[in-house]
DRENKE-772268 format. One line per field, with one value per residue: residue in one letter; x, y, z of N, C-alpha, C in turn. Coordinates in steps of 0.1 Angstrom, whole numbers, plus 5000, padded with zeros to 4 digits. Atoms other than C-alpha are relative to their C-alpha. Last residue first. Layout:
N
r <- c(A  ...);
n_px <- c(X  ...);
n_py <- c(Y  ...);
n_pz <- c(Z  ...);
ca_px <- c(X  ...);
ca_py <- c(Y  ...);
ca_pz <- c(Z  ...);
c_px <- c(X  ...);
c_py <- c(Y  ...);
c_pz <- c(Z  ...);
***
This chain:
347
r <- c(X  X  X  X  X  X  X  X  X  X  X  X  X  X  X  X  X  X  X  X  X  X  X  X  X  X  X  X  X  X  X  X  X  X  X  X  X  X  X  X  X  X  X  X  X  X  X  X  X  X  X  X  X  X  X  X  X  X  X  X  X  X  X  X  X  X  X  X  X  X  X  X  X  X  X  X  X  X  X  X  X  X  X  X  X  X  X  X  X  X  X  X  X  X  X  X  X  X  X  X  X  X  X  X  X  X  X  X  X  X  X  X  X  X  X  X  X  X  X  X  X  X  X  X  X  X  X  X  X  X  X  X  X  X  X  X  X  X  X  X  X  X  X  X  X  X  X  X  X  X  X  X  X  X  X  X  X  X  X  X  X  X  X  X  X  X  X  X  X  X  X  X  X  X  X  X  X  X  X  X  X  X  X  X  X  X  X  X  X  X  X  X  X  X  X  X  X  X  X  X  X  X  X  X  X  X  X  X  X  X  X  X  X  X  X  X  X  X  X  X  X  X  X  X  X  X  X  X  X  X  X  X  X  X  X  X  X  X  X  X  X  X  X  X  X  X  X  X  X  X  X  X  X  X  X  X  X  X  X  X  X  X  X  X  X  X  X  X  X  X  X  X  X  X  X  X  X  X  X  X  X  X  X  X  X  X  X  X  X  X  X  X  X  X  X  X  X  X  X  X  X  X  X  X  X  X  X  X  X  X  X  X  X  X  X  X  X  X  X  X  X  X  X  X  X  X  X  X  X  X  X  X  X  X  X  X  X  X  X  X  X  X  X  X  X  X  X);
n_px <- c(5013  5007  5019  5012  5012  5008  5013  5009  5015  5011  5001  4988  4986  4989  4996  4991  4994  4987  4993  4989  4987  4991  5004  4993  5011  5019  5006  5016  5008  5012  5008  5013  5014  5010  5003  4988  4987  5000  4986  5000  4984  4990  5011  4997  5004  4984  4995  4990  5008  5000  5011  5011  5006  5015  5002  5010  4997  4997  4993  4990  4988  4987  4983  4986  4992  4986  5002  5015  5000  4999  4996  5005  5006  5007  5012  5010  5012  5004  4988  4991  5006  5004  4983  4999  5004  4992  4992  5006  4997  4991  4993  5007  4999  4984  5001  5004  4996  4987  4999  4995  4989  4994  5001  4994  5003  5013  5008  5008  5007  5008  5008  5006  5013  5005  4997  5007  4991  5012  4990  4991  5007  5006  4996  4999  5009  4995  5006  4985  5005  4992  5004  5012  4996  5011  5012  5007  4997  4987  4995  4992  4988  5001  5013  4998  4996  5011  5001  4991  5003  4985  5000  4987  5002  5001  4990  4986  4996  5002  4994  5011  5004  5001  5004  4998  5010  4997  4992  4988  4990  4989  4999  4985  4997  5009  5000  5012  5003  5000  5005  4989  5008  4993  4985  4997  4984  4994  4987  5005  5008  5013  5014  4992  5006  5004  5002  5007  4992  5006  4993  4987  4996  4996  5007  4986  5009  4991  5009  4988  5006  5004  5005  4989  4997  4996  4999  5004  4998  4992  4997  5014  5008  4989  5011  5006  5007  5008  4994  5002  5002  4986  4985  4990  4985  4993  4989  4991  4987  4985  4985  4995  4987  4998  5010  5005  5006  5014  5001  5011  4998  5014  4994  5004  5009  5010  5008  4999  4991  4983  4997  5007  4991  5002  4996  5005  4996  5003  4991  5005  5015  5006  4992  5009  4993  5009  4992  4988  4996  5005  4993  4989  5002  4990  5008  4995  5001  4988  4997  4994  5001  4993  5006  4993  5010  5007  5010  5001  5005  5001  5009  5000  5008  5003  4992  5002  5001  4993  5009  4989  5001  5007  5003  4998  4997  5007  4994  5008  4999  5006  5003  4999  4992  5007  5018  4998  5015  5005  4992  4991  5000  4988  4991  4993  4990  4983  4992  4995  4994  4991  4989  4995  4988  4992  4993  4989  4992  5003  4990);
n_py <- c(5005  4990  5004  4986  5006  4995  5000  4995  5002  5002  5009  5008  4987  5003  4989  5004  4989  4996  4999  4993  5012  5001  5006  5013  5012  4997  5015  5003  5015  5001  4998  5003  5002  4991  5004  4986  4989  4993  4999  4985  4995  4988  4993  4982  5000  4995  5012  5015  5006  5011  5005  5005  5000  5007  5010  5006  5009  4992  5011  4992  5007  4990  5011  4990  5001  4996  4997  5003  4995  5009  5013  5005  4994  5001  4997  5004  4987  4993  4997  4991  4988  4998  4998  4987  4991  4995  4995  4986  4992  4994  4991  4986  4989  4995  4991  4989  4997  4993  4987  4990  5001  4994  4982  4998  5007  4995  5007  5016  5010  4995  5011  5000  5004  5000  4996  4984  4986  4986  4995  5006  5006  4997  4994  4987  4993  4986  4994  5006  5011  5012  5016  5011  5013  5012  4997  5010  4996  4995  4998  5011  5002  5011  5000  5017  5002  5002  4985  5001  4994  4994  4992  4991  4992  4986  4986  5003  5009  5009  5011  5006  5016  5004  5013  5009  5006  5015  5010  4995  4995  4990  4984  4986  4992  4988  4990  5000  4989  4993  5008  5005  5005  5011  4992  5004  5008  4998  5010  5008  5020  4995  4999  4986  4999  4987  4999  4989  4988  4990  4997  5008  4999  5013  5009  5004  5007  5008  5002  5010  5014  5004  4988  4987  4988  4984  4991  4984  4995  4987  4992  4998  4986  4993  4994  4999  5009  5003  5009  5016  5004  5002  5007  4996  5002  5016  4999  4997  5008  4997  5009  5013  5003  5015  5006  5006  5003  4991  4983  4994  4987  4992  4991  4999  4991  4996  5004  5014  4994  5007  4991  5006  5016  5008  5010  5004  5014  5006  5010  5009  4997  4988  4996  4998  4991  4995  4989  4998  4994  4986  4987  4992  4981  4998  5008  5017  5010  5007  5009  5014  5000  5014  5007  5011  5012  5005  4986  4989  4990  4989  4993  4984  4990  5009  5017  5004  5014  5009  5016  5009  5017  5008  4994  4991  4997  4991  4993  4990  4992  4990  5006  4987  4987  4998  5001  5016  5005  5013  5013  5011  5005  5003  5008  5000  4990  5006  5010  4995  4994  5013  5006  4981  4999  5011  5002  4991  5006  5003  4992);
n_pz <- c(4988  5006  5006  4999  4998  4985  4998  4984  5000  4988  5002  4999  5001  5004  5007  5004  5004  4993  5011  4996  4996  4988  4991  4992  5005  4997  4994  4997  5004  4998  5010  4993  5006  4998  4983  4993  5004  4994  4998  4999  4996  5003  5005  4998  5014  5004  5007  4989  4995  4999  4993  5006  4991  5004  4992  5007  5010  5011  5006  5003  4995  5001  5001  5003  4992  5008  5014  5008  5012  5017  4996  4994  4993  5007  4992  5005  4999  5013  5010  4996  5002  5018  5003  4992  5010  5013  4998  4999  5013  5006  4995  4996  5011  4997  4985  5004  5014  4994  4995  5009  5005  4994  5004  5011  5012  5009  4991  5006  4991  4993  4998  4986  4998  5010  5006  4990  5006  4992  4990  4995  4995  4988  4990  4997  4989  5001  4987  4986  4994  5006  4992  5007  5006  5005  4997  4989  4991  4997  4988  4993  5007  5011  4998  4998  5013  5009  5008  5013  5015  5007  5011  5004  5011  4991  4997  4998  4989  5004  4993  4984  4999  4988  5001  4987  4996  4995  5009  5009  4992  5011  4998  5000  5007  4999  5005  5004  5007  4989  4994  4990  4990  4992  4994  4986  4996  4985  5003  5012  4993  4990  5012  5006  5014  5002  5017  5012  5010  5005  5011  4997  4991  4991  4999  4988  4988  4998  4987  4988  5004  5012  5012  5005  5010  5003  5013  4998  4982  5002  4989  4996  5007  5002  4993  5010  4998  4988  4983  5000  4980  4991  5006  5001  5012  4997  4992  5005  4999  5007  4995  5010  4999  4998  5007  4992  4982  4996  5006  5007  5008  5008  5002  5013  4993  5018  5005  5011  5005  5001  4987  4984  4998  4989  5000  4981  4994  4983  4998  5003  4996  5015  5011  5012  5009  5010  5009  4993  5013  4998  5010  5000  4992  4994  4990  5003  4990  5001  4984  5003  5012  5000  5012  5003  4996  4990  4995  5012  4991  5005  4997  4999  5010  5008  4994  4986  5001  4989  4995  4993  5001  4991  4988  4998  5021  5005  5008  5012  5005  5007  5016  5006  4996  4990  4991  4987  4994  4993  5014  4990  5011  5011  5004  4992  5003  5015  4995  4992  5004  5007  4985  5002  5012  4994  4987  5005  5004  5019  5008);
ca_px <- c(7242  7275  7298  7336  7369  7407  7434  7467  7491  7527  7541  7553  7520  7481  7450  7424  7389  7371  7330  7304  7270  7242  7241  7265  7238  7249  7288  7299  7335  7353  7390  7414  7450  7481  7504  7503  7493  7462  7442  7407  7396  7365  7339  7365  7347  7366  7333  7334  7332  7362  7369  7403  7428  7458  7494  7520  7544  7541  7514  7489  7458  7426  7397  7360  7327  7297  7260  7253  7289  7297  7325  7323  7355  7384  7419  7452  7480  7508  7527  7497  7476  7497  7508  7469  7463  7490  7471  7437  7453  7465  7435  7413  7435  7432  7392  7392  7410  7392  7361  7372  7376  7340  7325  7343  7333  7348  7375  7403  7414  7432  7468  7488  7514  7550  7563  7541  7556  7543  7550  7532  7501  7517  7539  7515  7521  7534  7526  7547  7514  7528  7505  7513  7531  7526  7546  7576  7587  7586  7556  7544  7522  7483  7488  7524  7518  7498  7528  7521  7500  7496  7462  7458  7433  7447  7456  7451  7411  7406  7410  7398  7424  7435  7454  7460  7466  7492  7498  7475  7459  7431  7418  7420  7394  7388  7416  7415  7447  7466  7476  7482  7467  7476  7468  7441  7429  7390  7372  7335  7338  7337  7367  7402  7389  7409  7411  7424  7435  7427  7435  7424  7389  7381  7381  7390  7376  7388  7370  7390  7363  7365  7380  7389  7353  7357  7337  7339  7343  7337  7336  7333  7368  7388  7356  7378  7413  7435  7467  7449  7445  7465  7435  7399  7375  7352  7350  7323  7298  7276  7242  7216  7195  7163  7151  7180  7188  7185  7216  7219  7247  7242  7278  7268  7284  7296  7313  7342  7326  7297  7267  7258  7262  7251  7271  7251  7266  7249  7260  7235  7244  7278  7295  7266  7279  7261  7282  7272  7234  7221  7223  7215  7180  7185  7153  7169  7160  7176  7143  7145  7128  7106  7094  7104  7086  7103  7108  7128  7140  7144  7147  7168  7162  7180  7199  7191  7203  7192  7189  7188  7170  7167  7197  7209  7223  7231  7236  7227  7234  7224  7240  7261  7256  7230  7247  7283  7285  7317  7325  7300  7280  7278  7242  7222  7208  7198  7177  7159  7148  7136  7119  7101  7095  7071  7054  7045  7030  7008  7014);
ca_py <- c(3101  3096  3083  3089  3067  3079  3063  3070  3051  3059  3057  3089  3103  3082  3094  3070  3078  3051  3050  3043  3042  3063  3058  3082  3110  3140  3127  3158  3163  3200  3210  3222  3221  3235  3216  3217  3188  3164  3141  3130  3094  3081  3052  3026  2989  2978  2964  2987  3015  3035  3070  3080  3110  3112  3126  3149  3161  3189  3179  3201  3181  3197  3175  3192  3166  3177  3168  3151  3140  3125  3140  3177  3181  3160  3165  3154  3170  3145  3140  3146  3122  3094  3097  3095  3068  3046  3047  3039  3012  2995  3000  2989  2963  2952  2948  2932  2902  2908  2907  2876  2855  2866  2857  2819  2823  2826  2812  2803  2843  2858  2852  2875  2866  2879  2891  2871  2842  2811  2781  2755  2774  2804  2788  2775  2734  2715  2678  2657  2652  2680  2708  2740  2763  2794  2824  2807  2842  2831  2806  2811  2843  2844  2879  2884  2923  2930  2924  2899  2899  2873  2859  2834  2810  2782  2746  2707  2706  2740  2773  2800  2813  2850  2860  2897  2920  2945  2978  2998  2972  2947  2918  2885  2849  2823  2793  2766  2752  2721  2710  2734  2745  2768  2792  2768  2778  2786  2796  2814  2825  2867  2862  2865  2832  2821  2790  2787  2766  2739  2703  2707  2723  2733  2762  2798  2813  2843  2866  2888  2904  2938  2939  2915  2898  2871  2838  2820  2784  2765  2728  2710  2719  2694  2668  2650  2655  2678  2669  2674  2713  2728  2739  2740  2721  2719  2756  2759  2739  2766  2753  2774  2803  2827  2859  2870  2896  2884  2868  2841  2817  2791  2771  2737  2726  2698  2697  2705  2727  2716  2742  2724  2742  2768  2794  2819  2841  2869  2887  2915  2943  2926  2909  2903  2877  2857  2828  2801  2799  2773  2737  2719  2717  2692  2687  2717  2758  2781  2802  2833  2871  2873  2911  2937  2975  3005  3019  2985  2959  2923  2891  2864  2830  2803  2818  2857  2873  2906  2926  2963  2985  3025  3041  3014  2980  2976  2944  2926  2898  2872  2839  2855  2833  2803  2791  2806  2837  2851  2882  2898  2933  2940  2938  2965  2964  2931  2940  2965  2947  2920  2946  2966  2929  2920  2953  2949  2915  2929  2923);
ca_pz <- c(3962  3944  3965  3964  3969  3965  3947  3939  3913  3905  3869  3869  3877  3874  3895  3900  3914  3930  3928  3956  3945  3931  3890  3872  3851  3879  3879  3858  3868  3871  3870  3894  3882  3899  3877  3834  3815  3830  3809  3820  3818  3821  3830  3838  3848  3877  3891  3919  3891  3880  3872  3854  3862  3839  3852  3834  3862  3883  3903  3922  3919  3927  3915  3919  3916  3899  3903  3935  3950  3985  3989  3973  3968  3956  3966  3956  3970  3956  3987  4008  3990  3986  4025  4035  4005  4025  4058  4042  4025  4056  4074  4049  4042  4079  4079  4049  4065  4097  4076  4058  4092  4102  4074  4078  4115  4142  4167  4143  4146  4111  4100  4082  4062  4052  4086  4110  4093  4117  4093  4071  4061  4054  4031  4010  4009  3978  3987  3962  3937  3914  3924  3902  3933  3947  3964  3957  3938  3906  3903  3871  3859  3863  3888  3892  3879  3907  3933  3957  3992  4017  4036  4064  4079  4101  4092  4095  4096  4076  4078  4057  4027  4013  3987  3988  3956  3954  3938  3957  3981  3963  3980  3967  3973  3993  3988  4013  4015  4030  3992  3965  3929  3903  3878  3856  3828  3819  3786  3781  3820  3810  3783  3806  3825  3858  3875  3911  3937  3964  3978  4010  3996  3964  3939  3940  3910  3888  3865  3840  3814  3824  3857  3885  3892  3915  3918  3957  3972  3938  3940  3905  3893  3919  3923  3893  3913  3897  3881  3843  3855  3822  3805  3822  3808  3837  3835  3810  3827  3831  3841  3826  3842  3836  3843  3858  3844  3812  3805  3830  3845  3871  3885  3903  3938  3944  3987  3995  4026  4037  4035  4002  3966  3946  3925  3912  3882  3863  3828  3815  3841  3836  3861  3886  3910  3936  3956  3979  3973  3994  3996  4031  4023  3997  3976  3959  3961  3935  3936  3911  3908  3941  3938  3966  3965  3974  3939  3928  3953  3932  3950  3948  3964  3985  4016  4002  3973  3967  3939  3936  3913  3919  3909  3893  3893  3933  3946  3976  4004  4025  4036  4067  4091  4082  4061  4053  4024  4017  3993  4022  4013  4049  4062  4071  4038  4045  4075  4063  4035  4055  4076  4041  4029  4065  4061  4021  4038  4055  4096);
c_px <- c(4990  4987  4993  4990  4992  4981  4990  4982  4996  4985  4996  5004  5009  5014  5015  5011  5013  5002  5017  5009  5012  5007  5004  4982  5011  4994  4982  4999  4990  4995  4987  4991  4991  4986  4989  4994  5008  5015  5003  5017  5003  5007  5004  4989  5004  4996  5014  4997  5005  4989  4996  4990  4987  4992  4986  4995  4985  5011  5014  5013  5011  5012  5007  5008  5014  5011  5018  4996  4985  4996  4993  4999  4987  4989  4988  4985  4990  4987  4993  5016  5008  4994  4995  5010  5002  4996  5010  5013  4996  4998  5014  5007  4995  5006  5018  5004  5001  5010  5011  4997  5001  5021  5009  4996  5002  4998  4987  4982  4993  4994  4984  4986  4992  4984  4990  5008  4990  5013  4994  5010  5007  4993  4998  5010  5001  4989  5008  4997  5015  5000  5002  5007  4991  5007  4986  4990  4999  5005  5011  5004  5006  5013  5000  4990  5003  5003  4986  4999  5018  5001  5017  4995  5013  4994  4989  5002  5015  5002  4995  5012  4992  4991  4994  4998  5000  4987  5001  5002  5005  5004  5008  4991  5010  4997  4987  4998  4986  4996  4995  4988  5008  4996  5007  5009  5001  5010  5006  5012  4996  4997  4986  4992  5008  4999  4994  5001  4991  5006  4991  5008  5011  5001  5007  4988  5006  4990  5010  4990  5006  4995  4998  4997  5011  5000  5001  5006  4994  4995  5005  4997  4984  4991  5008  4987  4983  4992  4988  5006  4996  4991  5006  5014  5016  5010  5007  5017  5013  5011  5009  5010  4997  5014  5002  4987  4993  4996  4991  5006  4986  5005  4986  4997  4994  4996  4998  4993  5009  5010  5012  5008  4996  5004  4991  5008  4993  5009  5001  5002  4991  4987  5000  5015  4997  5010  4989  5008  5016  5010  4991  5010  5012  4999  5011  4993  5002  4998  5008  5003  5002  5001  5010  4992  5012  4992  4991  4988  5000  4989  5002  4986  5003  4997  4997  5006  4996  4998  5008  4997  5012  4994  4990  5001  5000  5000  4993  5009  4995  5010  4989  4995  5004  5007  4997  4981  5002  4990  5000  5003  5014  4997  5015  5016  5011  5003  5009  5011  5008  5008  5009  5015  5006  5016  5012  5006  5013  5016  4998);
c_py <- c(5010  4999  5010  4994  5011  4996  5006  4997  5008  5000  4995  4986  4991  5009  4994  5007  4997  5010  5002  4994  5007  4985  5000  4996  4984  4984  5001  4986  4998  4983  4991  4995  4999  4997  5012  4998  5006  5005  5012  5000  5016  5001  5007  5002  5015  5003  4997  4993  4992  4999  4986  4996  4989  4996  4998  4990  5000  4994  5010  4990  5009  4992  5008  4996  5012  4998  5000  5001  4999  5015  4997  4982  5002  5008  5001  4997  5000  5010  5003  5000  5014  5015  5003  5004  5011  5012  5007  5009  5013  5013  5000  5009  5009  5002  5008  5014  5013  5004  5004  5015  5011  5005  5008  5020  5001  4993  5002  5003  4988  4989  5005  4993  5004  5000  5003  5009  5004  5011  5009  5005  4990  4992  5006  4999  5018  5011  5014  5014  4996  4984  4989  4989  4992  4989  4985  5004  4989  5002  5006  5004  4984  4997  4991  4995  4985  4993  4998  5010  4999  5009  5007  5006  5011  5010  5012  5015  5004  4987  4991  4985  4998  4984  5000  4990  4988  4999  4984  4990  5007  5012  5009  5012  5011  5012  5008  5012  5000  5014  5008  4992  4997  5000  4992  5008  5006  4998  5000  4990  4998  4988  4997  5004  5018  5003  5016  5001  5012  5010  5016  5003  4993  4999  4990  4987  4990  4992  4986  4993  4991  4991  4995  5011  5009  5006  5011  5001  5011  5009  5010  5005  5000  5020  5018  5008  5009  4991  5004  4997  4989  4993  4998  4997  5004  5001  4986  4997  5006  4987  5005  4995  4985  4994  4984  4992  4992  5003  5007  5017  5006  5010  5004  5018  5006  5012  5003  4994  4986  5002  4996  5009  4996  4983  4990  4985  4997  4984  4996  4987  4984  5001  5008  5006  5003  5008  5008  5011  5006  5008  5016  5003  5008  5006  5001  4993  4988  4987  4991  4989  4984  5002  4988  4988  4988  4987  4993  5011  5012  5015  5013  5007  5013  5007  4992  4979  4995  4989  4992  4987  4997  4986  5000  5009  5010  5002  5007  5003  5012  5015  5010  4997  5013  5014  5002  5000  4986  4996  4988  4996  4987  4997  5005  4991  5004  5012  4998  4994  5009  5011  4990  4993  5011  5004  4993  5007  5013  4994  4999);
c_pz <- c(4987  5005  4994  4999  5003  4998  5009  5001  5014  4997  5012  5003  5000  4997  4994  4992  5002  4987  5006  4984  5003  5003  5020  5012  5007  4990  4998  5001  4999  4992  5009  4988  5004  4994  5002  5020  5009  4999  5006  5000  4995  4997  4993  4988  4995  4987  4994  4992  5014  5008  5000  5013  4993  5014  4989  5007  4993  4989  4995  4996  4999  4996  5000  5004  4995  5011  4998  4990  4998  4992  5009  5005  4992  5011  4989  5001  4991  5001  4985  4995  5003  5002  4984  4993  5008  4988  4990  5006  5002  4986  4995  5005  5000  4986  4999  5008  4990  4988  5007  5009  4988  4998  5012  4993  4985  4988  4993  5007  4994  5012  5009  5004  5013  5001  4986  4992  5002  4991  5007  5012  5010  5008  5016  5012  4997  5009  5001  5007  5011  5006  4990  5011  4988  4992  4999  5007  5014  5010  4999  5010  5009  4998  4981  4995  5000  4988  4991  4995  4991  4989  5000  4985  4999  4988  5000  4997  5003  5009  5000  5005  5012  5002  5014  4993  5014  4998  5000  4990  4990  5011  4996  5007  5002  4988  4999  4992  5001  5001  5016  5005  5011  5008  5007  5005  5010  4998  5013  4998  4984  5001  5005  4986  4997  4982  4998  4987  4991  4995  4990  4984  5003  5012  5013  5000  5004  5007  5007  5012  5001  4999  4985  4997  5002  4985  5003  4979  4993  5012  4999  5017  5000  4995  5001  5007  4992  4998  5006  5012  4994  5014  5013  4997  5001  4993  5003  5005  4989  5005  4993  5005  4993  5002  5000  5004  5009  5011  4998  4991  4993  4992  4992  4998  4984  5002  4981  4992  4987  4991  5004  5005  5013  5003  5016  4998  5015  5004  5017  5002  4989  5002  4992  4994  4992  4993  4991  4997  5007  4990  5004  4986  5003  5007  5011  5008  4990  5013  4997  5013  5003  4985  4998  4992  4994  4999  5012  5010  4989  5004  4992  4997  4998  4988  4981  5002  5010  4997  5012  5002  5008  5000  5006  5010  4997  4985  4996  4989  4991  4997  4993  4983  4996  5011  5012  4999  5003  5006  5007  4984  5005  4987  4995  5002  5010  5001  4997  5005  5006  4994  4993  5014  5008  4992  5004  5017  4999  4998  4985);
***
């Protein structure tokens, strides 16, 4: 077999893949990302890679004398702005935070986060164990640390300053999913409890505990909720029998179908149609409104590209996507202080 054989099946492989916000060893420890419209990098267990005009090119090896590390987290932020978080395959474990600004060229230990304000009650392995780094929007990035005792720090300046949101006990914090107006929380399971997820409003998001949704950790054993009772109401809990990817995909899996049910109703009460879907040069936006609304374009990083204002009802107008990078994009239409969303690729 040549080699450019062996890459073309590897690459096959991964793309088949899910893009996974959770990577396990040996289960789901490959991924990708797309930059343009013809560079993509993958991560795989130890090393990334870079897939440009059909051909794959070892960029970076994150191996250890350790075998069981592996690369627990990849995130590109900013086409110049990369995170790898690697760590062991055991959960709890150290795990040390990479940062590069040259694509990937080279990296540097980020201990930025150690510092974080407000987290003098955690323990000192607390902010060196990071389960998963999210990208919000802009230059909001959150990260769900620890195991048992576990919480979250969140930067609001692309990871150059951290503070703490809050931490519990009996917890294994994952990362959010986005819903409309809400964001999920969701958690893996752990010796003493179950995985679960719960959503809040958006606007809670960094604020103090108002709603007993969350707690700062006061050393008198302040448990999530979901972890402690069976609400089938508030929380919903995924199967113990799989595996940590498998747990978020259910997770995913049932925002999906909530949100896909809610954007049906959105649509059809505000008659908000997009056509062709996918898109190769120009997308067409009906909305028949007959309020003042705004229509902006959004990356999947949450990075807005657009915005288009929108006067009088009955409107059709025209979108040139032709120089947008292929990928999938949302489309975001704002009325009376409601939100709608609807999702497009550009091929």
């Amino acid at each position: 077999m040549t080699m450019n054989r062996f890459w073309l099946i590897v690459i096959t492989l991964l793309f088949q893949n899910t893009l996974f916000a959770q990577r396990e060893y040996n289960t789901c420890d490959s991924t990708q990302f797309i930059l343009n419209n013809d560079t993509t990098i993958i991560a795989g267990k130890r090393n990334l890679y870079v897939y440009t005009n059909s051909v794959t090119s070892h960029l970076y090896d994150f191996s250890t004398s350790d075998t069981n590390q592996y690369i627990r987290d990849f995130d590109i932020v900013k086409p110049d702005l990369w995170f790898t978080v690697v760590g062991s395959r055991y959960i709890g474990g150290l795990t040390q935070l990479y940062k590069s600004i040259d694509h990937g060229q080279s990296w540097n230990i980020d201990t930025a986060h150690f510092s974080a304000s407000n987290a003098q009650t955690v323990s000192f392995n607390f902010l060196r164990s990071i389960n998963n780094l999210q990208h919000i929007n802009g230059d909001t990035l959150i990260m769900f640390m620890h195991y048992y005792e576990s919480g979250i720090i969140y930067s609001t300046d692309a990871g150059n300053t951290w503070t703490k949101w809050f931490d519990n006990l009996i917890v294994h914090y994952q990362g959010m999913l986005t819903c409309n107006d809400k964001y999920y929380l969701y958690s893996f399971e752990g010796d003493a409890f179950r995985p679960w997820m719960f959503g809040f409003d958006k606007n809670l998001l960094f604020t103090p505990d108002t709603n007993g949704a969350w707690n700062s950790f006061l050393l008198s054993s302040n448990h999530p909720l979901c972890s402690t009772a069976n609400d089938t109401v508030n929380c919903i809990y995924a199967p113990t029998s799989g595996s940590r990817c498998d747990q978020y995909n259910y997770f995913k899996d049932f925002i999906d179908s909530v949100c896909i049910s809610s954007d049906i109703n959105h649509f059809e009460n505000a008659l908000f149609h997009i056509y062709p879907n996918p898109a190769t040069n120009y997308l067409t936006v009906n909305v028949s409104l007959f309020e003042p609304a705004s229509i902006s374009i959004y990356n999947l990083f949450g990075n807005i590209l657009s915005t288009t204002s929108i006067s009088k009802p009955d409107s059709e107008f025209i979108i040139d996507v032709k120089d947008q990078p292929a990928g999938m994009y949302i489309l975001q239409l704002k009325s009376k202080g409601k939100i709608y969303q609807i999702k497009y690729i550009k091929i």
